[in-house]
N, C-alpha and C positions, 0 to 999 in steps of 0.2 A: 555181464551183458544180459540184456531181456531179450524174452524171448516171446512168443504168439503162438500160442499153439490149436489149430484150429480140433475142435472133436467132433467124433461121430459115434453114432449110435450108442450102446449103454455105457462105452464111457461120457459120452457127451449129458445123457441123461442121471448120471452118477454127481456127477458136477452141475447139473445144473444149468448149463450154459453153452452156448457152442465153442468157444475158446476158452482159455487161461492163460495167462502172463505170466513166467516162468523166470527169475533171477538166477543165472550160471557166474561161477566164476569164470574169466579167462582161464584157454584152452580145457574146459571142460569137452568131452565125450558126448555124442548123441544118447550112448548108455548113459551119461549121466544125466542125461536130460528125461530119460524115460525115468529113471532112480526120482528124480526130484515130481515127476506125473505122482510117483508113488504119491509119496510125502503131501502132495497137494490134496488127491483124490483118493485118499487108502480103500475106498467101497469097490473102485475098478482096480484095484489090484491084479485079480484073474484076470480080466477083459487088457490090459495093460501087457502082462505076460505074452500075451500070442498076438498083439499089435505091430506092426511095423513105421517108422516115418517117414515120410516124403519130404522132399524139398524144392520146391516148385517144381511138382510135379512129376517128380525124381525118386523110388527110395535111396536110402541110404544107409550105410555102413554103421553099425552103430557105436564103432570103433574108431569113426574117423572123428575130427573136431570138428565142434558147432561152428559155422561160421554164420553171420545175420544174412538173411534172405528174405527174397518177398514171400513168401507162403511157404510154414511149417504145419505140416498135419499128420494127424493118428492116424493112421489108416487101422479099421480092426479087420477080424479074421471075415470074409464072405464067404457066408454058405449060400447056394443054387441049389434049384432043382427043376 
């Protein structure tokens, strides 16, 4: 399956781009779908580690399986002040 993954901040500036396309095998893991981020963008490895995904607007498990949806994104870590 492909997948869209929308990015933000240094991983988006890491890649380059604000998304990537991402090729999973069936029932692949959302972990695997951060695993294959690795492999695409190895420079946000760190920024990838303390990331979490969303799913139309949703996080999620990264345990549970990829299923296709309208908007997949990085979300990285917010610091405030």
């Amino acid at each position: 399956m492909r997948i869209e993954v929308l990015l933000f901040a240094g991983v988006r500036e890491a890649a380059d781009s604000d998304r990537v396309t991402i090729d999973l095998p069936d029932g692949a893991t959302y972990a695997g779908l951060l695993a294959a981020l690795e492999v695409e963008i190895p420079t946000a490895s760190a920024a990838l580690a303390s990331s979490r995904l969303a799913v139309d607007g949703e996080f999620v498990d990264l345990q549970s399986p990829v299923e296709v949806a309208g908007e997949v994104a990085l979300i990285p870590p917010v610091s405030g002040g």
